[in-house]
DSSP file (Angstrom, degrees, kcal/mol; ACC not computed):
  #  RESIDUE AA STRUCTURE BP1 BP2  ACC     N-H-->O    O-->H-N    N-H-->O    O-->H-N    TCO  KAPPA ALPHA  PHI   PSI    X-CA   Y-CA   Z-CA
    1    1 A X              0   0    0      0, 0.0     3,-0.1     0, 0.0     0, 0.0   0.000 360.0 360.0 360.0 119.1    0.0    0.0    0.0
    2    2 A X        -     0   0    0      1,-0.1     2,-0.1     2,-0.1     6,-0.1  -0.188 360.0-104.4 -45.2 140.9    1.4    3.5   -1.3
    3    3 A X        -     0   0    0      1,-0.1    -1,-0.1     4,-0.1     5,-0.1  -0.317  27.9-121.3 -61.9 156.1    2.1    6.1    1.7
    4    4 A X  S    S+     0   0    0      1,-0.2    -1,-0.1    -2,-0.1    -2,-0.1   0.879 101.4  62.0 -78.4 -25.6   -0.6    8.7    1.7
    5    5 A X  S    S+     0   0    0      2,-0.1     2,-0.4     0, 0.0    -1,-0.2   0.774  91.3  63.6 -53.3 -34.7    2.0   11.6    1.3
    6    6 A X  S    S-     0   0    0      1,-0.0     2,-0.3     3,-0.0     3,-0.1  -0.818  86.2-117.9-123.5 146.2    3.6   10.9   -1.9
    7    7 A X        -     0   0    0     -2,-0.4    -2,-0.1     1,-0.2     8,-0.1  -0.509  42.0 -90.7 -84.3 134.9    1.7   10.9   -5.1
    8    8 A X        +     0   0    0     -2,-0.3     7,-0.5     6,-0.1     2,-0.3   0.029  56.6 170.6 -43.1 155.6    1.5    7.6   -7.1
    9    9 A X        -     0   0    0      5,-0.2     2,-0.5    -3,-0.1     5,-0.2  -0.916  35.7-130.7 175.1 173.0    4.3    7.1   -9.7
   10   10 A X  B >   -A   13   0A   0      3,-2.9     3,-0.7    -2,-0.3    -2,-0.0  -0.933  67.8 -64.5-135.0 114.0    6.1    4.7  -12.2
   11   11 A X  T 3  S-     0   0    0     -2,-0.5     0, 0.0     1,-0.2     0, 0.0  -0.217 116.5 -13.0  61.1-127.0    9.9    4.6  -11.8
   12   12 A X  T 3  S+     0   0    0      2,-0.0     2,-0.4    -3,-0.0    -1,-0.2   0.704 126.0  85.2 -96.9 -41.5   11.5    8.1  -12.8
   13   13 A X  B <   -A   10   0A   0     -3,-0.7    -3,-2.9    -4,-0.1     2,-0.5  -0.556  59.3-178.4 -88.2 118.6    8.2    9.1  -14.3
   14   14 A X        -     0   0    0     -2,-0.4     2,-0.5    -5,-0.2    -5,-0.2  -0.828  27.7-107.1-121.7 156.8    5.5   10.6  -12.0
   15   15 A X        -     0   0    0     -2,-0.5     2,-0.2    -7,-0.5    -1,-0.1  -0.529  23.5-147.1 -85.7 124.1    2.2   11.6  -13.0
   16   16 A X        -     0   0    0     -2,-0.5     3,-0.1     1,-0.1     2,-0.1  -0.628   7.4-137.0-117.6 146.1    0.8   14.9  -13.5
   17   17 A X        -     0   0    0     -2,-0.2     3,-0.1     1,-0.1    -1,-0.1  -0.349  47.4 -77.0 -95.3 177.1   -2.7   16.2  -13.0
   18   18 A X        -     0   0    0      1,-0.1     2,-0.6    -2,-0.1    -1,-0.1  -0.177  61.7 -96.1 -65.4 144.4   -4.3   18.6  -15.4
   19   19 A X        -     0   0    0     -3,-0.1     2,-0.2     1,-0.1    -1,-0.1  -0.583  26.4-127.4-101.0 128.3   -2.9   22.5  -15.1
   20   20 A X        +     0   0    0     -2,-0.6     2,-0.3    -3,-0.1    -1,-0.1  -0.391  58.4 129.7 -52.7 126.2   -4.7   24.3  -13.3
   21   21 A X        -     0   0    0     -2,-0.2     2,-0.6     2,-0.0    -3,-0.0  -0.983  62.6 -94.1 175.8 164.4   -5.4   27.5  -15.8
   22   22 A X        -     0   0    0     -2,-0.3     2,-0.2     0, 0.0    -2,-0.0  -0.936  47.2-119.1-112.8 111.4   -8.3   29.7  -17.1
   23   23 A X        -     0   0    0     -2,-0.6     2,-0.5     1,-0.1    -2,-0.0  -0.351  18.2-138.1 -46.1 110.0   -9.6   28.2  -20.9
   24   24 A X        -     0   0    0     -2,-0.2    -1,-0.1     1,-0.2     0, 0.0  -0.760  13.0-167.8 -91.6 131.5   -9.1   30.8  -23.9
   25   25 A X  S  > S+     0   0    0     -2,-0.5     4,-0.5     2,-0.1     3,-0.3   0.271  70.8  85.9 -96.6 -17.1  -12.4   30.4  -25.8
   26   26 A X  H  >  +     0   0    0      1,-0.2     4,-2.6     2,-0.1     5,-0.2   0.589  60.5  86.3 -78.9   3.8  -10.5   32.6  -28.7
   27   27 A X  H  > S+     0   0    0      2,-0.2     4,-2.0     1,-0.2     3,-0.4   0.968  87.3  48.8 -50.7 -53.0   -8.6   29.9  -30.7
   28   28 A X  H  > S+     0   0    0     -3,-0.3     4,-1.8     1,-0.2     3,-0.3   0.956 115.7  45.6 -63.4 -46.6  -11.3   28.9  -33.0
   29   29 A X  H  X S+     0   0    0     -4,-0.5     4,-1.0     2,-0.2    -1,-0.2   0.860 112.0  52.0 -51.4 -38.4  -11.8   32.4  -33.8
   30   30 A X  H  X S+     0   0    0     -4,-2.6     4,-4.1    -3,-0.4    -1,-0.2   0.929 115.8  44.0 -55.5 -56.4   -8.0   32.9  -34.1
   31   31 A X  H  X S+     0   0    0     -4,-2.0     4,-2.2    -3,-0.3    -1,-0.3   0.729 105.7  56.6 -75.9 -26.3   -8.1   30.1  -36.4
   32   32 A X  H  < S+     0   0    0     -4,-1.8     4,-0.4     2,-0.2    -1,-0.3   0.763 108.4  48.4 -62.8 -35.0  -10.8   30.9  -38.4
   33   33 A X  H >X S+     0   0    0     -4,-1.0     4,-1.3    -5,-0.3     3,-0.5   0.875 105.8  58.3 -84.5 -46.4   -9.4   34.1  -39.2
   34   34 A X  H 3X S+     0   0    0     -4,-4.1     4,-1.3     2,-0.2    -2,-0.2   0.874 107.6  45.8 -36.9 -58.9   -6.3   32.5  -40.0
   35   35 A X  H 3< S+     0   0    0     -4,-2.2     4,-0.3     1,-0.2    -2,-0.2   0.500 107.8  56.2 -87.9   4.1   -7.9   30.1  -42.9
   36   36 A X  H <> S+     0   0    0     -3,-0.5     4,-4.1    -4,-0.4    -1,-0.2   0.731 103.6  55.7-102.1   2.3   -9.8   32.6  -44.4
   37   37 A X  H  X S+     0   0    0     -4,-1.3     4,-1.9     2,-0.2    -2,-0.2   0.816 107.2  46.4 -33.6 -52.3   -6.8   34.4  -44.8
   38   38 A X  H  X S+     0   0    0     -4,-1.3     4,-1.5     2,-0.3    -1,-0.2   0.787 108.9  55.7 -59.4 -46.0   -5.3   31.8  -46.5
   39   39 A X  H >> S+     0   0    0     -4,-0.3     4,-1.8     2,-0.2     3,-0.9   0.991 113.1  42.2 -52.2 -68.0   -8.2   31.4  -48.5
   40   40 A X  H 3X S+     0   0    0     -4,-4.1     4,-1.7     1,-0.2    -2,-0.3   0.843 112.1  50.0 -50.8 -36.6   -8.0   35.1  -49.5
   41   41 A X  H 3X S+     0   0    0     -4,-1.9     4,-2.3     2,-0.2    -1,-0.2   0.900 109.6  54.7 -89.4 -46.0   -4.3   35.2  -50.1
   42   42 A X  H <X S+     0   0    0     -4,-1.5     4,-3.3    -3,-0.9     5,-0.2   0.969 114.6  42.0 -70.9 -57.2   -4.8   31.6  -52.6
   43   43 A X  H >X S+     0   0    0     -4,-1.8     3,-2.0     2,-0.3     4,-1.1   0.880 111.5  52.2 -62.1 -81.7   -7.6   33.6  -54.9
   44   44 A X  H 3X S+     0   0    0     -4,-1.7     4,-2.1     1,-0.3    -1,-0.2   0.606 112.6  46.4 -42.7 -62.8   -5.5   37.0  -54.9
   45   45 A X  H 3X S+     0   0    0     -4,-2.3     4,-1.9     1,-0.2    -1,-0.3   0.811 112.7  54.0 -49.4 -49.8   -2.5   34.5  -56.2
   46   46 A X  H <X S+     0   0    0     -4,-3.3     4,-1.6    -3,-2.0    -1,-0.2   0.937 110.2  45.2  -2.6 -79.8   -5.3   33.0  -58.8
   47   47 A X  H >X S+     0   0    0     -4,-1.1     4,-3.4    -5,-0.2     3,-1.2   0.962 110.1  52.9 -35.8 -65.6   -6.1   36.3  -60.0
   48   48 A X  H 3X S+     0   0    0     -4,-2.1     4,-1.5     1,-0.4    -2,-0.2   0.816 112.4  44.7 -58.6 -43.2   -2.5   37.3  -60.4
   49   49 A X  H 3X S+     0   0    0     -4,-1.9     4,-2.4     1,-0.3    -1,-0.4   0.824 112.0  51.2 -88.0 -22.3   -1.5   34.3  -62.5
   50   50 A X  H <X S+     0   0    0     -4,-1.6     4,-1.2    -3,-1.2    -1,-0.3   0.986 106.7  52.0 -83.9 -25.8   -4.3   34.3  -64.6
   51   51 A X  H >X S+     0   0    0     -4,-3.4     4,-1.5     1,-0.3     3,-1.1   0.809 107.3  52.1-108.0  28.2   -4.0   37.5  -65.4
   52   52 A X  H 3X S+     0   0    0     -4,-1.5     4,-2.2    -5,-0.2    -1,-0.3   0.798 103.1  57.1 -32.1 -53.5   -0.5   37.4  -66.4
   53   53 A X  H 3X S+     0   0    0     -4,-2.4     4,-0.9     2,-0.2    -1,-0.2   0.341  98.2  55.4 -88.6   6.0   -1.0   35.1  -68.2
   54   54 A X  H << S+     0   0    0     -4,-1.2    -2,-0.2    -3,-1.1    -1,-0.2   0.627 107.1  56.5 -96.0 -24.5   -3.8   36.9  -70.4
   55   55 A X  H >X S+     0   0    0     -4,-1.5     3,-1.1     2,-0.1     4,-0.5   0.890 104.6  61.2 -72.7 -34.7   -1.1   39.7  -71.1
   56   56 A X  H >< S+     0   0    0     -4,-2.2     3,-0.7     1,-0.2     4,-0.2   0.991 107.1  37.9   5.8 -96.9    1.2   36.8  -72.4
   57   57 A X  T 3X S+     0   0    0     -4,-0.9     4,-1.8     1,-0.2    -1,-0.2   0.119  88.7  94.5 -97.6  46.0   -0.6   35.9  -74.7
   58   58 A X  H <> S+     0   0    0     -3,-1.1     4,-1.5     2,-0.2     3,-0.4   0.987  96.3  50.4 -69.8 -73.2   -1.9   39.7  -75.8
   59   59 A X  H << S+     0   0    0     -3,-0.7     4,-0.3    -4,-0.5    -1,-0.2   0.608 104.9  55.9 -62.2 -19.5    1.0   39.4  -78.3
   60   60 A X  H >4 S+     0   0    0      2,-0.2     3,-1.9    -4,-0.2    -1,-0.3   0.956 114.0  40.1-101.6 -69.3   -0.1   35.9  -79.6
   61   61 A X  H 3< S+     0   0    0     -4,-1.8    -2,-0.2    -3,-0.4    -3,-0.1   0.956 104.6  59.6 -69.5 -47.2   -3.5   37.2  -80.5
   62   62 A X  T 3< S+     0   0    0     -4,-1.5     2,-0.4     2,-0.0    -1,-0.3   0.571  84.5  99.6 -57.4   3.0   -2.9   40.6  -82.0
   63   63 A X    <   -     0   0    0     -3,-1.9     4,-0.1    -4,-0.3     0, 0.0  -0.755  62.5-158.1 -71.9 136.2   -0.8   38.9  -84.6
   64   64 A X  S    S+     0   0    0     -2,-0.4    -1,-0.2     2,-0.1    -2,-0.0   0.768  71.8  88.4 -92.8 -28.4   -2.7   38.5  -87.8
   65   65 A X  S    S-     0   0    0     -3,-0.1    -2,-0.1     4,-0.0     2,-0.1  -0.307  88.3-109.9 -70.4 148.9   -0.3   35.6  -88.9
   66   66 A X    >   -     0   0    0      1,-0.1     2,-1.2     2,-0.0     3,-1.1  -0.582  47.7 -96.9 -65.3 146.1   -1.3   31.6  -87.6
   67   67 A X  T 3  S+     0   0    0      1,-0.2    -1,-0.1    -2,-0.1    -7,-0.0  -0.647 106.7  23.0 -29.8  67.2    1.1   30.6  -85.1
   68   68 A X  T 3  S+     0   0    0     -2,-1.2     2,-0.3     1,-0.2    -1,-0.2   0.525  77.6 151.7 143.5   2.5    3.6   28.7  -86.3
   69   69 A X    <   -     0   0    0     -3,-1.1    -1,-0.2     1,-0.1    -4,-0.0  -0.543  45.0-122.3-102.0 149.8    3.6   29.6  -90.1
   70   70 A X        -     0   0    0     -2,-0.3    -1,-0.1     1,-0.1     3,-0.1  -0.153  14.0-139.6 -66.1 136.7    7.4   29.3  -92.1
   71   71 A X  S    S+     0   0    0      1,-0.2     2,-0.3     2,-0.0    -1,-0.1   0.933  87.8  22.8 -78.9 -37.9    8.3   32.8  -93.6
   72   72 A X  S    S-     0   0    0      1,-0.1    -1,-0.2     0, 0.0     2,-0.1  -0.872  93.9-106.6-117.9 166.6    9.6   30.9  -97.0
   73   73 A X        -     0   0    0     -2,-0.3     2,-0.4    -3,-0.1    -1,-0.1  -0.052  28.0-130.1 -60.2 162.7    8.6   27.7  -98.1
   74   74 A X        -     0   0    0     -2,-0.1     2,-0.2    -4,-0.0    -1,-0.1  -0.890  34.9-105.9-127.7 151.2   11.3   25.0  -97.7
   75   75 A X        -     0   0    0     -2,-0.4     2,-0.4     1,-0.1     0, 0.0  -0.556  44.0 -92.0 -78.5 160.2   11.9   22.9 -101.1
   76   76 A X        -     0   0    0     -2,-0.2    -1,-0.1     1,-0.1     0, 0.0  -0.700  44.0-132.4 -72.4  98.9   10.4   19.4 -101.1
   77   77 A X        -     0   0    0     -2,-0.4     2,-0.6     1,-0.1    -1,-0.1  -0.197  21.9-126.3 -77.0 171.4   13.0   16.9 -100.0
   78   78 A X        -     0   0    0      1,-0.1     2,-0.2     0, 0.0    -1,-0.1  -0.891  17.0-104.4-118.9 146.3   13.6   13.8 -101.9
   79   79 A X        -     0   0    0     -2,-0.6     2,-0.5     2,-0.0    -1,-0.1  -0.221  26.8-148.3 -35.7 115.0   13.6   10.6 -101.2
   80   80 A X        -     0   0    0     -2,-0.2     2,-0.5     2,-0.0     0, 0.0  -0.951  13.9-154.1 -95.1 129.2   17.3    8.8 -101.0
   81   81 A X        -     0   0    0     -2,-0.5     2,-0.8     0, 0.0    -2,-0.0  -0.972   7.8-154.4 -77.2  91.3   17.1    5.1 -102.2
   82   82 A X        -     0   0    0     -2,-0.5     2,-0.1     1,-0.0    -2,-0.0  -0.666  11.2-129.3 -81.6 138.5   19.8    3.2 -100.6
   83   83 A X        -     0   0    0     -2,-0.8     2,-0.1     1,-0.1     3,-0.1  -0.330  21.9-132.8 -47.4 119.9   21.1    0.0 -102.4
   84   84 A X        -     0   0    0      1,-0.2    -1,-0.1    -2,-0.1     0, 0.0  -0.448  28.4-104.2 -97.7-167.4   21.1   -2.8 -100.1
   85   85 A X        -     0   0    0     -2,-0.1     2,-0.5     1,-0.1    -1,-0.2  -0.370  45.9 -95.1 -92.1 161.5   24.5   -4.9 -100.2
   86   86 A X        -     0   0    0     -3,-0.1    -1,-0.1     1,-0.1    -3,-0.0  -0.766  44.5 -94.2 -59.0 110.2   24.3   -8.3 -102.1
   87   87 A X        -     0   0    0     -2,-0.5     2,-0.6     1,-0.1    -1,-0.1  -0.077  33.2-154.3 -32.5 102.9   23.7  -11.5 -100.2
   88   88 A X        -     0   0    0      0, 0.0    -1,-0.1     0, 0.0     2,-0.0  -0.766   8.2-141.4-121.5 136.8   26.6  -13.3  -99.3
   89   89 A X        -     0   0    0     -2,-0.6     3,-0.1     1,-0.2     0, 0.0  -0.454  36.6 -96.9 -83.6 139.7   26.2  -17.3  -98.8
   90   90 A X        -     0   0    0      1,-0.1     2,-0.4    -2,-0.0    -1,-0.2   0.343  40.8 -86.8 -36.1-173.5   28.2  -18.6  -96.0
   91   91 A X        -     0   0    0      2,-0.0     2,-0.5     0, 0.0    -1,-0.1  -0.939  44.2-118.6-109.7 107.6   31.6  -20.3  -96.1
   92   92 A X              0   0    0     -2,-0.4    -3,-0.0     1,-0.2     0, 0.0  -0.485 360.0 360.0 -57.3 110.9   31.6  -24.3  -96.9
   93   93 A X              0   0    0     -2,-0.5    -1,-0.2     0, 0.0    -2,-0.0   0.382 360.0 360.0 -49.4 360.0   33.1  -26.3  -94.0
């Protein structure tokens, strides 16, 4: 039977009661405010990229030429036909 003085405890390690303390009720608020931040801050970054990326490609559309088209024509290559070697029959043993 444990003395009544000394508080139960395991080895080295002794066991501690709940701290005594007065409960802040503002975390969830804290936190709330916190993720819609986040929220806001993800759309502003949204915005920005897209519209960067419609001043891109400003230059792409005010060109009256297609995308992608040759200024001169390239000549028509031809066709190479190589020759294949002759067949050559083994060696008789």
């Amino acid at each position: 039977m444990p003395l009544s003085g000394q508080p139960p405890s395991r080895g080295h390690l002794r066991l501690a009661s709940a701290p005594v303390g007065r409960l802040r009720g503002d975390g969830r608020s804290l936190l709330r405010l916190r993720s819609i931040a986040a929220a806001l801050a993800i759309a502003l970054a949204t915005l920005a990229m897209w519209l960067t990326t419609a001043v891109a490609l400003v230059p792409v559309l005010w060109r009256r030429d297609p995308v992608g088209r040759r200024l001169r024509a390239q000549a028509p290559r031809e066709a190479r036909v190589i020759p294949f070697q002759p067949r050559r029959t083994a060696l008789p043993r």
